[in-house]
Structure formats: structure tokens, C-alpha cells
C-alpha positions as YAML, in Angstrom:
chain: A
units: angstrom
residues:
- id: 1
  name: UNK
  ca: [0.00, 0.00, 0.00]
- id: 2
  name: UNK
  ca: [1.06, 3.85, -0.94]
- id: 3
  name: UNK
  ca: [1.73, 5.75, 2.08]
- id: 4
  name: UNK
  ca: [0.07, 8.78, 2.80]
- id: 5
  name: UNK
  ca: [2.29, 12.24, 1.71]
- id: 6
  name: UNK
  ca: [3.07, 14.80, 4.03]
- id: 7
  name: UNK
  ca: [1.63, 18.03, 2.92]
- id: 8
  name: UNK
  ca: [4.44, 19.88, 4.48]
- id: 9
  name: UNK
  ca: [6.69, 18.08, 2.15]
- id: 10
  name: UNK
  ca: [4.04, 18.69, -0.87]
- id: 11
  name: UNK
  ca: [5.43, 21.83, -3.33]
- id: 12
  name: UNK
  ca: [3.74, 23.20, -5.88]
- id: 13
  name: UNK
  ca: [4.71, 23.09, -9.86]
- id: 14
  name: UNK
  ca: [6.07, 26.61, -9.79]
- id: 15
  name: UNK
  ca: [8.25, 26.02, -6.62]
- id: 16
  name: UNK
  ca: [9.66, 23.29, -8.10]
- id: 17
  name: UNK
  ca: [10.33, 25.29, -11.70]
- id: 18
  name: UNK
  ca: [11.89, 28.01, -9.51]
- id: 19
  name: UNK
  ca: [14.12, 25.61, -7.68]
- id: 20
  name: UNK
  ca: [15.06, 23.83, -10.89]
- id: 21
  name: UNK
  ca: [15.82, 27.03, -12.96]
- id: 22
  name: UNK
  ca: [18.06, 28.22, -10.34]
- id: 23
  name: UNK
  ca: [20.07, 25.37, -10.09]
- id: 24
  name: UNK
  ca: [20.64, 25.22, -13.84]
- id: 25
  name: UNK
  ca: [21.28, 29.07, -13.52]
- id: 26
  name: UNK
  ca: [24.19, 27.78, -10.87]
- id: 27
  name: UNK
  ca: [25.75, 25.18, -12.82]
- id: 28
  name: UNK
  ca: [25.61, 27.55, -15.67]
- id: 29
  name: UNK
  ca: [27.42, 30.44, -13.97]
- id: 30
  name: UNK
  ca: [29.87, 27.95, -12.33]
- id: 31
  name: UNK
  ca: [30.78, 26.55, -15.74]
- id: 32
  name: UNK
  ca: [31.57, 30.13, -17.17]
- id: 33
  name: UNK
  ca: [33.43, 30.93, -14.10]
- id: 34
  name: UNK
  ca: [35.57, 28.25, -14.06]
- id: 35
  name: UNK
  ca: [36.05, 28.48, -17.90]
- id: 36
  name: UNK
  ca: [34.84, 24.95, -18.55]
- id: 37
  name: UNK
  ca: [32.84, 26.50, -21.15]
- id: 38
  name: UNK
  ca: [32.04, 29.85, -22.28]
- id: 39
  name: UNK
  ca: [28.99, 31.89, -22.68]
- id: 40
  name: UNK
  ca: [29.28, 31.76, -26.75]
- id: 41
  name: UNK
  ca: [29.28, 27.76, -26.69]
- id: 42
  name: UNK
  ca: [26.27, 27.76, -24.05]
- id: 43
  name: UNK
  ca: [24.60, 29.88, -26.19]
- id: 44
  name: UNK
  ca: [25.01, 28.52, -29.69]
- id: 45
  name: UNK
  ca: [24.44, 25.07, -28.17]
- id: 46
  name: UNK
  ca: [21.23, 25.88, -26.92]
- id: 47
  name: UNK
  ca: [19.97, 27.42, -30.19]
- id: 48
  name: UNK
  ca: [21.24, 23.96, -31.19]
- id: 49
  name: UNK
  ca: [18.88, 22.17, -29.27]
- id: 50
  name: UNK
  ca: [16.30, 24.78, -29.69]
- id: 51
  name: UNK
  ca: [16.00, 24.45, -33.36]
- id: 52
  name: UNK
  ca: [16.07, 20.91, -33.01]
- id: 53
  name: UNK
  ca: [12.92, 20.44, -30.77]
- id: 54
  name: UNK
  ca: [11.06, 22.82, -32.52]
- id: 55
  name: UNK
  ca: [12.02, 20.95, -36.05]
- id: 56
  name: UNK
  ca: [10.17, 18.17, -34.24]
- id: 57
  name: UNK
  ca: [7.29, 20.00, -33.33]
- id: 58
  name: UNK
  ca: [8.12, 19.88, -29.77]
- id: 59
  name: UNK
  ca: [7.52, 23.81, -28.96]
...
């Protein structure tokens, strides 16, 4: 049987967006900081992927 959840461990969908875009946000600046990658090569591979999920129809 499922146990019960605890609503004070219960978030809502935008909580968890927030949370999740701000850890992406901190991997992203820690990357650039540490000159793993740089800005340009975030950028143009995420116009990459862009381009590719909206050639299929995703967005």
C-alpha cells in the first residue's frame, strides 16, 4: 500500500520550476566561471537544441 504524503513536504509546480531554474542558472554560472565552457558555446548550443525540438514539433 502507498503511504500517505506529508503536505508539508508537498510543493507546488512553480516552486519546483523556480528551484530547478536556479540550479541550472548555478551550474551555468559555475561553468563560465571556471572556464569549462564559455557563454558563446552555451549559447550557440542551446539554439542547437532549440532548433532541433522545434524541427520536431516539440515547442
Amino acid at each position: 500500500m502507498a503511504k500517505p504524503l506529508d503536505p508539508k513536504e508537498i510543493v507546488t509546480v512553480q516552486e519546483l520550476a523556480v528551484s530547478n531554474m536556479l540550479e541550472l542558472e548555478t551550474l551555468k554560472q559555475l561553468l563560465f566561471e571556471k572556464g569549462i565552457i564559455s557563454e558563446e558555446e552555451f549559447l550557440a548550443r542551446f539554439k542547437k537544441l532549440d532548433r532541433g525540438i522545434k524541427q520536431k514539433g516539440g515547442r
